[in-house]
Jmol script that loads the backbone (N, CA, C; Angstrom):
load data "model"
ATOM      1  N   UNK A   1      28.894  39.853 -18.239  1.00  0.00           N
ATOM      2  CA  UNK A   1      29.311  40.448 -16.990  1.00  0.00           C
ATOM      3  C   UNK A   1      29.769  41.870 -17.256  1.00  0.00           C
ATOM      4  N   UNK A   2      29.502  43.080 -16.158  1.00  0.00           N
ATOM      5  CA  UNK A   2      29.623  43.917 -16.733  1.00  0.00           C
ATOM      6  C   UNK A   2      31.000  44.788 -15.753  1.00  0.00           C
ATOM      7  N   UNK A   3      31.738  45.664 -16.789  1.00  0.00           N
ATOM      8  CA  UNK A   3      33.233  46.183 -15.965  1.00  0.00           C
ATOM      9  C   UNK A   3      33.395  46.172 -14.488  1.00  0.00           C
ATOM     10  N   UNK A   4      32.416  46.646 -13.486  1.00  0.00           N
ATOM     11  CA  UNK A   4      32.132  46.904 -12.314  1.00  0.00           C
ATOM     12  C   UNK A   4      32.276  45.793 -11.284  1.00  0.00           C
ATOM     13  N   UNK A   5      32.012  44.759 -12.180  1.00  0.00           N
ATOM     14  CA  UNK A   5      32.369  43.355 -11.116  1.00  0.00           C
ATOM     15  C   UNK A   5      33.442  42.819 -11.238  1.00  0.00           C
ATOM     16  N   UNK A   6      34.526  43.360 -12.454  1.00  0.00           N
ATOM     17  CA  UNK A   6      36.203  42.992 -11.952  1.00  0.00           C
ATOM     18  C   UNK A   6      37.128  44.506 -11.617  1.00  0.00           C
ATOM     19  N   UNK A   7      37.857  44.320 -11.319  1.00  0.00           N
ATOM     20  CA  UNK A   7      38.741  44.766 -10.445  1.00  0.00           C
ATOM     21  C   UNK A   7      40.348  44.897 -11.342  1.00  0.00           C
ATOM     22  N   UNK A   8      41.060  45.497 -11.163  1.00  0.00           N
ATOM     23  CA  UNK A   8      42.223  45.138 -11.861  1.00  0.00           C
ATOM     24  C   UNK A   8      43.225  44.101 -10.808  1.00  0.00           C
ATOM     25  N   UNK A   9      44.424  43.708 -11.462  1.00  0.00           N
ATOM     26  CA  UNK A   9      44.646  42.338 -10.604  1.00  0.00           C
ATOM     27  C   UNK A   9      45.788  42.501 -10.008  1.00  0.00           C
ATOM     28  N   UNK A  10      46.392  43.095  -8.391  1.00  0.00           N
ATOM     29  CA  UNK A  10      47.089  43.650  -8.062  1.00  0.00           C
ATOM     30  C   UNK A  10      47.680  43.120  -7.299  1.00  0.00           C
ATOM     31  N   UNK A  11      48.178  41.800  -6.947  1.00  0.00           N
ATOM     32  CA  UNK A  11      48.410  40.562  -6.668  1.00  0.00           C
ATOM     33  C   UNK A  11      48.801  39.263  -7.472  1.00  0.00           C
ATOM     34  N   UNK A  12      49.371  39.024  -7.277  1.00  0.00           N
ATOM     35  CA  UNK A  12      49.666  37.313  -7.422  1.00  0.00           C
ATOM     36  C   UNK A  12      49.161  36.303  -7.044  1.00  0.00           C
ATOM     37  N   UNK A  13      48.926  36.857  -5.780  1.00  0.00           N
ATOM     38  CA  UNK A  13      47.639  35.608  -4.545  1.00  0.00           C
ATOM     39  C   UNK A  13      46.519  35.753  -5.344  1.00  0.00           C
ATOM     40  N   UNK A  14      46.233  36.345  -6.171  1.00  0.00           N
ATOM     41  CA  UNK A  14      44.318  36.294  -6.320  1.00  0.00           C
ATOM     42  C   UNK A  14      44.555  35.538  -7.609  1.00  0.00           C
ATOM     43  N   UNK A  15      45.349  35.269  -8.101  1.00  0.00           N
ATOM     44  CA  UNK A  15      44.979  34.318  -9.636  1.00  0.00           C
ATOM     45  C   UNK A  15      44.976  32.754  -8.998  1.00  0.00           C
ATOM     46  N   UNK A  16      43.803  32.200  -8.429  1.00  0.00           N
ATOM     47  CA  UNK A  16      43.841  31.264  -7.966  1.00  0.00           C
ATOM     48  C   UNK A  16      42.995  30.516  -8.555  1.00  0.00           C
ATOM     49  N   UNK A  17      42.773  28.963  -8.648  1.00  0.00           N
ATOM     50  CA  UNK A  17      41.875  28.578  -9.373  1.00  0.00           C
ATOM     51  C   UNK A  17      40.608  28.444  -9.358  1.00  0.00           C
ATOM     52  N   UNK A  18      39.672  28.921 -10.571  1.00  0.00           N
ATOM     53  CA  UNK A  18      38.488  29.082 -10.421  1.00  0.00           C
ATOM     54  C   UNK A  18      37.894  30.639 -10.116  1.00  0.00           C
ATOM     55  N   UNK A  19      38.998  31.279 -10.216  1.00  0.00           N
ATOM     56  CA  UNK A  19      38.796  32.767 -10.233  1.00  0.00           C
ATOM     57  C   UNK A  19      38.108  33.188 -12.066  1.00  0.00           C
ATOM     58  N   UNK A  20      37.603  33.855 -12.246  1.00  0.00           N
ATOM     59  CA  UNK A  20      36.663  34.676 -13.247  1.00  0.00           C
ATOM     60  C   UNK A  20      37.880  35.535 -13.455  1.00  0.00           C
ATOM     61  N   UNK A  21      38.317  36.031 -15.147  1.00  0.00           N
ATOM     62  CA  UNK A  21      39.586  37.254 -15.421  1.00  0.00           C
ATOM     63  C   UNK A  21      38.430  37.058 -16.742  1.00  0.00           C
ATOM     64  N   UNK A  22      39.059  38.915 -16.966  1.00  0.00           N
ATOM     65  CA  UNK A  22      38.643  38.705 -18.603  1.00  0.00           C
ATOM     66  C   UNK A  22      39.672  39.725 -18.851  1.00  0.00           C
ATOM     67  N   UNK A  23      39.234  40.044 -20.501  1.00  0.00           N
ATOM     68  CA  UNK A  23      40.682  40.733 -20.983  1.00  0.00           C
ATOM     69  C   UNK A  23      40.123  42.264 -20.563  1.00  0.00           C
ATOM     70  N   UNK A  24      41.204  43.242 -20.361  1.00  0.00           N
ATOM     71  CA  UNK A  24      40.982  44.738 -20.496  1.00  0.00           C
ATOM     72  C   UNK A  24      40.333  45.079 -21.170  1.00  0.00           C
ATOM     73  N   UNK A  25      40.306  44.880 -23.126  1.00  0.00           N
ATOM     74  CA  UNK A  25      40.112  45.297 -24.173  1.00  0.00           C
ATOM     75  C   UNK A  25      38.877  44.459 -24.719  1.00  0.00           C
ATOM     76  N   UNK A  26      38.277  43.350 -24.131  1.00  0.00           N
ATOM     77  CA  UNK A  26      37.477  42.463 -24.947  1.00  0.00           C
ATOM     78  C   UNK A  26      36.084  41.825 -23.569  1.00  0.00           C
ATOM     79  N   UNK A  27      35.581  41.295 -24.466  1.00  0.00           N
ATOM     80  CA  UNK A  27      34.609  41.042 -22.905  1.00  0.00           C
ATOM     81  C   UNK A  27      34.232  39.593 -22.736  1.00  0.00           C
ATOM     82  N   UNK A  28      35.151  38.935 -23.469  1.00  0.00           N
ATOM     83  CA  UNK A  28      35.436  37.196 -22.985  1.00  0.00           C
ATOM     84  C   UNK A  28      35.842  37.027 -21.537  1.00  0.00           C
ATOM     85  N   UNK A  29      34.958  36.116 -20.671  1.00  0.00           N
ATOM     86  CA  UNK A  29      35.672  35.959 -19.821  1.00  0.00           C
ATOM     87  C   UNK A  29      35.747  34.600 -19.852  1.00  0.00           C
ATOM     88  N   UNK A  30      37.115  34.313 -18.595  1.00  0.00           N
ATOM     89  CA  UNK A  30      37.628  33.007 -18.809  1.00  0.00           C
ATOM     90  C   UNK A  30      37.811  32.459 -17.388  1.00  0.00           C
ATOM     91  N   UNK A  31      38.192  31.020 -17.355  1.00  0.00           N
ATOM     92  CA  UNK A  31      38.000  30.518 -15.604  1.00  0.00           C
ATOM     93  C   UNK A  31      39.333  30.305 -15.429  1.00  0.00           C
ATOM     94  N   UNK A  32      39.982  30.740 -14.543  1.00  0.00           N
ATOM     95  CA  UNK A  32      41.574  30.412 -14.071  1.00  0.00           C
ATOM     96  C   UNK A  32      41.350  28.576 -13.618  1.00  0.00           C
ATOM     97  N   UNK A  33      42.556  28.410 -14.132  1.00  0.00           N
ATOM     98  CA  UNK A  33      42.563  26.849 -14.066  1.00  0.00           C
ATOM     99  C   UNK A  33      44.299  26.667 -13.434  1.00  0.00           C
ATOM    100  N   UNK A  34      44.979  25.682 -13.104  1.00  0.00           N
ATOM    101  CA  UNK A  34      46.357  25.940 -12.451  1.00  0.00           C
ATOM    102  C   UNK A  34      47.281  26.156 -13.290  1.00  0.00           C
ATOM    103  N   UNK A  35      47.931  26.298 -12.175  1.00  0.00           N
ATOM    104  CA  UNK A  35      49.437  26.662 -12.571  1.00  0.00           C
ATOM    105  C   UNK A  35      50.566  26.036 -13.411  1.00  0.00           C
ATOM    106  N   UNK A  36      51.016  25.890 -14.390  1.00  0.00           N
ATOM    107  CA  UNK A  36      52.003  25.149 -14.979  1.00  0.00           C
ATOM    108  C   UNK A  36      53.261  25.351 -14.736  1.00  0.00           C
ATOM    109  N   UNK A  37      54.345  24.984 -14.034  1.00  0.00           N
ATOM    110  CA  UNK A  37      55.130  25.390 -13.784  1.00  0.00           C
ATOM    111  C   UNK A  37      56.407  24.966 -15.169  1.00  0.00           C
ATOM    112  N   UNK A  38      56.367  23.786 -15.735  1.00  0.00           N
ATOM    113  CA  UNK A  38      57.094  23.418 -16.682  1.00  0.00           C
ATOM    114  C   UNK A  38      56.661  24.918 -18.097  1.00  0.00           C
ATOM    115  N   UNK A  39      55.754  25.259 -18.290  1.00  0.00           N
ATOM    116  CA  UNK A  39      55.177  26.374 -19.087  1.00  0.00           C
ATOM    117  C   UNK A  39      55.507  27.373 -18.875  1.00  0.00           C
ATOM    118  N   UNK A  40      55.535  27.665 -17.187  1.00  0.00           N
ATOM    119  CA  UNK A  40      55.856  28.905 -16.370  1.00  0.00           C
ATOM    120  C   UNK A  40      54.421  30.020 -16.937  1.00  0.00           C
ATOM    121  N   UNK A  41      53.077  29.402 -16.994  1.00  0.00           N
ATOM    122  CA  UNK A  41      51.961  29.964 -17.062  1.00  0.00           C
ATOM    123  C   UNK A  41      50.645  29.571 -15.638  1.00  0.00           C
ATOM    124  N   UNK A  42      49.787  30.391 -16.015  1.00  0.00           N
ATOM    125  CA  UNK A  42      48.395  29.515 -15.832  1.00  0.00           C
ATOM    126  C   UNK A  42      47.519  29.673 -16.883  1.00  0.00           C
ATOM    127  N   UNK A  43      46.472  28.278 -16.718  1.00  0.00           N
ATOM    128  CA  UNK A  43      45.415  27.853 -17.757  1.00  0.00           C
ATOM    129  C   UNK A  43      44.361  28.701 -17.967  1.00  0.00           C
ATOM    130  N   UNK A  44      44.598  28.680 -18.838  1.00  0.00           N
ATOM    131  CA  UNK A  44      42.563  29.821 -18.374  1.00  0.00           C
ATOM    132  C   UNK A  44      41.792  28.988 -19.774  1.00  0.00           C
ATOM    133  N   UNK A  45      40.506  28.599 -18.997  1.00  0.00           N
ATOM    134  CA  UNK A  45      39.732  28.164 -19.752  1.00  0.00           C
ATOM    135  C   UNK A  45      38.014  28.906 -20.425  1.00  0.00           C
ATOM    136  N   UNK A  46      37.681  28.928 -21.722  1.00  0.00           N
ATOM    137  CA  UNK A  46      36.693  29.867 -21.573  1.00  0.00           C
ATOM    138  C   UNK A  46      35.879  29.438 -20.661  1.00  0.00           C
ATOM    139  N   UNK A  47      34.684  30.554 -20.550  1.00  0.00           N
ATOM    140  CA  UNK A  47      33.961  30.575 -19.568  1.00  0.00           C
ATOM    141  C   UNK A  47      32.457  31.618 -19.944  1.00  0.00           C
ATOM    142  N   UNK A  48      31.354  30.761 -20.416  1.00  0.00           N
ATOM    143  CA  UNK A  48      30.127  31.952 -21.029  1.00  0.00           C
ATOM    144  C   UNK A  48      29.190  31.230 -20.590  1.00  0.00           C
ATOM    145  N   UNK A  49      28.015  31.735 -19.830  1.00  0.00           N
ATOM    146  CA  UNK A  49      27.089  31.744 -19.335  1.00  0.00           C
ATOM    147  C   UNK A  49      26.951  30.234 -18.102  1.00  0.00           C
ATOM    148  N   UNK A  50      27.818  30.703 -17.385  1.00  0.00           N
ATOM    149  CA  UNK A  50      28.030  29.817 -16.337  1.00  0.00           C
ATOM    150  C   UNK A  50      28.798  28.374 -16.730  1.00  0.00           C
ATOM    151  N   UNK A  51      29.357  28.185 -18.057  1.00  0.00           N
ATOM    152  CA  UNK A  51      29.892  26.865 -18.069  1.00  0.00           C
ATOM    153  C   UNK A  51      31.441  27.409 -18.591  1.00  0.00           C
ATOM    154  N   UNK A  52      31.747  26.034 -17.981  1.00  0.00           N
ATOM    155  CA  UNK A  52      33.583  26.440 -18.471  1.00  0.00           C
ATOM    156  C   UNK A  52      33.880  25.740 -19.544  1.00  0.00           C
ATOM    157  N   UNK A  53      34.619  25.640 -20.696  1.00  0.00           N
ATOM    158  CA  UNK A  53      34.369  25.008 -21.711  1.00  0.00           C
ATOM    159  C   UNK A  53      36.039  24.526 -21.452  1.00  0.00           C
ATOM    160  N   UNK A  54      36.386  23.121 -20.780  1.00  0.00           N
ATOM    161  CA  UNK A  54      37.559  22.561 -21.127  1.00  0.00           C
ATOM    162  C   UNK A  54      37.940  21.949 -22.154  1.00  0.00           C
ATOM    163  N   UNK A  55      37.731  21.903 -23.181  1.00  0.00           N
ATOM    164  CA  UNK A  55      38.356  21.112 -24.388  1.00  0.00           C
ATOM    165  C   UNK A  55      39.299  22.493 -25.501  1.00  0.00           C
ATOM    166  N   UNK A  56      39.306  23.880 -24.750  1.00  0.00           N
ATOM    167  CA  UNK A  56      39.511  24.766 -25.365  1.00  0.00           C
ATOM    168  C   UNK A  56      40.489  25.477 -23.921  1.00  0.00           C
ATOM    169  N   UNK A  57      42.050  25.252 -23.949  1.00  0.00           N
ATOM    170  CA  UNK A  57      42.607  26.276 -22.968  1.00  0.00           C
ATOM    171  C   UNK A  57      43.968  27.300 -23.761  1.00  0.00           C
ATOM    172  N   UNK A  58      44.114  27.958 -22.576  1.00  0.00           N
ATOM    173  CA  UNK A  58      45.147  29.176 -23.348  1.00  0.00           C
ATOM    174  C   UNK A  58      46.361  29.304 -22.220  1.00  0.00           C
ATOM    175  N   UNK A  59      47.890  29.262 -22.005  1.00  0.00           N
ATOM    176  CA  UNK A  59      48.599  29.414 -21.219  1.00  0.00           C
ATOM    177  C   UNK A  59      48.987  31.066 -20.910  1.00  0.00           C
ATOM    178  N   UNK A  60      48.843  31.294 -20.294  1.00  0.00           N
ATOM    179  CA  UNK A  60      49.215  32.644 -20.042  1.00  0.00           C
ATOM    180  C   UNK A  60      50.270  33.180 -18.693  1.00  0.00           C
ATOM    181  N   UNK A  61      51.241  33.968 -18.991  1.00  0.00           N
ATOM    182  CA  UNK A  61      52.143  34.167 -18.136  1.00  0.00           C
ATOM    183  C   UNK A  61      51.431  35.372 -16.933  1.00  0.00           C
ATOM    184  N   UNK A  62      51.915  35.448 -15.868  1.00  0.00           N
ATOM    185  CA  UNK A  62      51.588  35.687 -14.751  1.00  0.00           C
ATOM    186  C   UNK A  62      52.105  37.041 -15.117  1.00  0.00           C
ATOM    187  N   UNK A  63      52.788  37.725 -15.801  1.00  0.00           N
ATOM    188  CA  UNK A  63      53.059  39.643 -16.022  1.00  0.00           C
ATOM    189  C   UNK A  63      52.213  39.697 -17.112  1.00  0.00           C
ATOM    190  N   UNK A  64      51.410  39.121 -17.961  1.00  0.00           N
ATOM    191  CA  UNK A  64      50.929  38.908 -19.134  1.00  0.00           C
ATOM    192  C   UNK A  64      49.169  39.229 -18.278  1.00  0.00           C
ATOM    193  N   UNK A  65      48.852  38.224 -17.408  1.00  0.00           N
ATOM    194  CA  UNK A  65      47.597  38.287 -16.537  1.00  0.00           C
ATOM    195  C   UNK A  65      47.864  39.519 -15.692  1.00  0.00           C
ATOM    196  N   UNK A  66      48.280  40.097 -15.411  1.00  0.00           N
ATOM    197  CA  UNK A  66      48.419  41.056 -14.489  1.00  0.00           C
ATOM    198  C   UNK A  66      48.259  42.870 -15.138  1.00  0.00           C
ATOM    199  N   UNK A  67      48.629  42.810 -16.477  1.00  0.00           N
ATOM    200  CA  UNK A  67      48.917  43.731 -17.190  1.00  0.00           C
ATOM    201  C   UNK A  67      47.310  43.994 -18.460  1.00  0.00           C
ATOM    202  N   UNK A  68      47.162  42.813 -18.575  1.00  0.00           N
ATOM    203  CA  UNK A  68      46.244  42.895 -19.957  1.00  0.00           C
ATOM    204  C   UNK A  68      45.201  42.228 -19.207  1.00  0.00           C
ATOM    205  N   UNK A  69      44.544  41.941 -18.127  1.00  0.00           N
ATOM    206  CA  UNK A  69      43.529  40.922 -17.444  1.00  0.00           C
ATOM    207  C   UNK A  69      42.716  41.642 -16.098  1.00  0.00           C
ATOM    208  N   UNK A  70      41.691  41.683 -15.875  1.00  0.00           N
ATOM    209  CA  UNK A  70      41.066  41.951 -14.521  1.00  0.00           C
ATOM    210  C   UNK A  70      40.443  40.875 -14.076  1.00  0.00           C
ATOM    211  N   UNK A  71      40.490  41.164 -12.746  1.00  0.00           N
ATOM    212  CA  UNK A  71      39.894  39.772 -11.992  1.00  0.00           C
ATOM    213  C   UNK A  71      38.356  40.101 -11.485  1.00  0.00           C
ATOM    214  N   UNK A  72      37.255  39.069 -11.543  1.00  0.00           N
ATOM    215  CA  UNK A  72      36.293  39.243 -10.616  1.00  0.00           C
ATOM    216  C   UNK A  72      36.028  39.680  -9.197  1.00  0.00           C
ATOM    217  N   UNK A  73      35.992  40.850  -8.735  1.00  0.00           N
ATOM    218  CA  UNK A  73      35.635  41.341  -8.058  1.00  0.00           C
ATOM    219  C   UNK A  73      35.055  40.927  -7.023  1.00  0.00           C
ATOM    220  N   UNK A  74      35.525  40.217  -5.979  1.00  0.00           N
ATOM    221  CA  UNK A  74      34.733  39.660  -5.087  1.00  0.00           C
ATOM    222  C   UNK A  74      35.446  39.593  -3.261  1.00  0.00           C
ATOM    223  N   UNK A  75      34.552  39.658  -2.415  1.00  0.00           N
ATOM    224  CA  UNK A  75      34.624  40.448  -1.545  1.00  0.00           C
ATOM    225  C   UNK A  75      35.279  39.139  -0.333  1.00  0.00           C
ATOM    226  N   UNK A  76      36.276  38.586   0.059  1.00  0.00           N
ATOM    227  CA  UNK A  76      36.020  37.693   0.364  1.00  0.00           C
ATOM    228  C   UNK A  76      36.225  37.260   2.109  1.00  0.00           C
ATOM    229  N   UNK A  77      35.498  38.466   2.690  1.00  0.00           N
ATOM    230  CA  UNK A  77      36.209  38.899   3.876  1.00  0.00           C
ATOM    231  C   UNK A  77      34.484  39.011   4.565  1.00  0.00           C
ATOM    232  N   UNK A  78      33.637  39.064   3.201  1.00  0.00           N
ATOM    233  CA  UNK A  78      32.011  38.847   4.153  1.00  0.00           C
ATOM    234  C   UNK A  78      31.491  37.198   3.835  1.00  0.00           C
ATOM    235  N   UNK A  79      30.726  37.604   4.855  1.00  0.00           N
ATOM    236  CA  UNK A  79      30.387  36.189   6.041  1.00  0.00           C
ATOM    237  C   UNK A  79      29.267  35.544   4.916  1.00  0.00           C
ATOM    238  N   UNK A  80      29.047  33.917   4.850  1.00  0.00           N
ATOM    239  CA  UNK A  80      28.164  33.657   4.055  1.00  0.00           C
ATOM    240  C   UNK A  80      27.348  33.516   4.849  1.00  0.00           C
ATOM    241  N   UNK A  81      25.700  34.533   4.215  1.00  0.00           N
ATOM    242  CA  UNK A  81      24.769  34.101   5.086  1.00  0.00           C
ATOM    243  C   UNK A  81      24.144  32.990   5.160  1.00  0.00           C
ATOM    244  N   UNK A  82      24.292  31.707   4.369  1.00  0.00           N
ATOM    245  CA  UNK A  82      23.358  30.627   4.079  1.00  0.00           C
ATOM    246  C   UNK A  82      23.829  29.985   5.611  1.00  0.00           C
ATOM    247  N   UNK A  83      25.467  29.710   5.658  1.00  0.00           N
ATOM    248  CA  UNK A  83      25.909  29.316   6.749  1.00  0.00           C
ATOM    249  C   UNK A  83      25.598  29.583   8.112  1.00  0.00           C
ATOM    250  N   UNK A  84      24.955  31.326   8.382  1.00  0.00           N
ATOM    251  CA  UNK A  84      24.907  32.143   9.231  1.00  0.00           C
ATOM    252  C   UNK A  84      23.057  31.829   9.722  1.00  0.00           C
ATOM    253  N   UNK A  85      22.306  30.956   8.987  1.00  0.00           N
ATOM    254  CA  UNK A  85      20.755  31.050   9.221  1.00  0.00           C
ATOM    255  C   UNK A  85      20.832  29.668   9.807  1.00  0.00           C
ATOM    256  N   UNK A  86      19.196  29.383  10.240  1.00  0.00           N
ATOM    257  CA  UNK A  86      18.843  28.686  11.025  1.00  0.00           C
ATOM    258  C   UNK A  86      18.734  26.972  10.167  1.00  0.00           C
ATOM    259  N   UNK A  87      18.953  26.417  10.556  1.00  0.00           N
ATOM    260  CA  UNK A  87      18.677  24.865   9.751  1.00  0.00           C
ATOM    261  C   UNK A  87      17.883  24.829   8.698  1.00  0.00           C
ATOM    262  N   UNK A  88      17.704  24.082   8.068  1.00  0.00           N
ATOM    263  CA  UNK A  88      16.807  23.943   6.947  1.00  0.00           C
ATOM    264  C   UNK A  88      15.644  23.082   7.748  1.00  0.00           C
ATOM    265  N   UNK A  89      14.599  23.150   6.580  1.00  0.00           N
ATOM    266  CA  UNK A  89      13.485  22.593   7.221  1.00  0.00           C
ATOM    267  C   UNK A  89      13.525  20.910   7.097  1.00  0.00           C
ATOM    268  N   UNK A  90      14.317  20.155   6.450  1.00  0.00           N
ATOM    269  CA  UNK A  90      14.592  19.053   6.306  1.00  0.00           C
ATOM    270  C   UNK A  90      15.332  18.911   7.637  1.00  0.00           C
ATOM    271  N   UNK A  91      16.262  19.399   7.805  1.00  0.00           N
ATOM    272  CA  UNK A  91      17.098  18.978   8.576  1.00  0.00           C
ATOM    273  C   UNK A  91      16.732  19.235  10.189  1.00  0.00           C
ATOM    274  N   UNK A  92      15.510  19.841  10.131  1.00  0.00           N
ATOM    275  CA  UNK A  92      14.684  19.712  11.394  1.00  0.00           C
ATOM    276  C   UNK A  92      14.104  18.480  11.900  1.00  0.00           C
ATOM    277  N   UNK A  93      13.581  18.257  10.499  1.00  0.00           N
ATOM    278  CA  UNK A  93      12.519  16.439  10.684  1.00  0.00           C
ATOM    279  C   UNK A  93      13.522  15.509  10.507  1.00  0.00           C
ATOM    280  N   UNK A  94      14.805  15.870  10.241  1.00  0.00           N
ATOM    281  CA  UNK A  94      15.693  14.432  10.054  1.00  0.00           C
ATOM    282  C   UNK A  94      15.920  13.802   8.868  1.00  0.00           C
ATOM    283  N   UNK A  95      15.490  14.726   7.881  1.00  0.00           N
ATOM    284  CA  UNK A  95      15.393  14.162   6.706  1.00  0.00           C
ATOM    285  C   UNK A  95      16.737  14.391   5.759  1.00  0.00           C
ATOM    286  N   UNK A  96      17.208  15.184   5.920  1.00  0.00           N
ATOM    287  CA  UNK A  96      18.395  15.694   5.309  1.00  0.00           C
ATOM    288  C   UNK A  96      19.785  14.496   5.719  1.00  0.00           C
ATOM    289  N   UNK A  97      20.557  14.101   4.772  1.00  0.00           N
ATOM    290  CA  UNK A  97      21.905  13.097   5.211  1.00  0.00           C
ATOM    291  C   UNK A  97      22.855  13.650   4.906  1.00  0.00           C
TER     292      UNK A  97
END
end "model"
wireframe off; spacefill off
backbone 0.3
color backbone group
């Protein structure tokens, strides 16, 4: 993934789970996973070429993600077009459940 599709992370609301962060300095990225509150972190699990690898996580504090971390870049205020088009062709003939 390349710099242009994260963002730096200027919020608290956006570390939500299943959000994409990678580091400032490195180009691992990782999948936000929840919140620990007994830890006083969140999980981040790796994350390379579309799979998340859970058997491998890292706790990280929320001034720690905010400072050394950018978030995926994503817009979430436009409309999905899949939702926005006409039926599928299954679901014309009845075939779709």
């Amino acid at each position: 993934m390349k710099n242009n599709q994260f963002a730096p992370i200027k919020d608290a609301y956006q570390l939500v789970q299943g959000a994409k962060i990678k580091g400032i300095k490195y180009e691992e990225v990782f999948e936000m996973g929840g919140y620990d509150p007994d830890k006083r972190g969140y999980t981040i699990y790796p994350f390379e070429d579309g799979i998340k690898f859970n058997d491998f996580s890292v706790i990280v504090s929320e001034k720690e993600l905010m400072t050394h971390y950018v978030i995926e870049d994503l817009n979430v205020n436009m409309p999905v077009i899949e939702a926005a088009q006409e039926p599928s062709r299954l679901m014309q003939l009845g075939m779709a459940s």
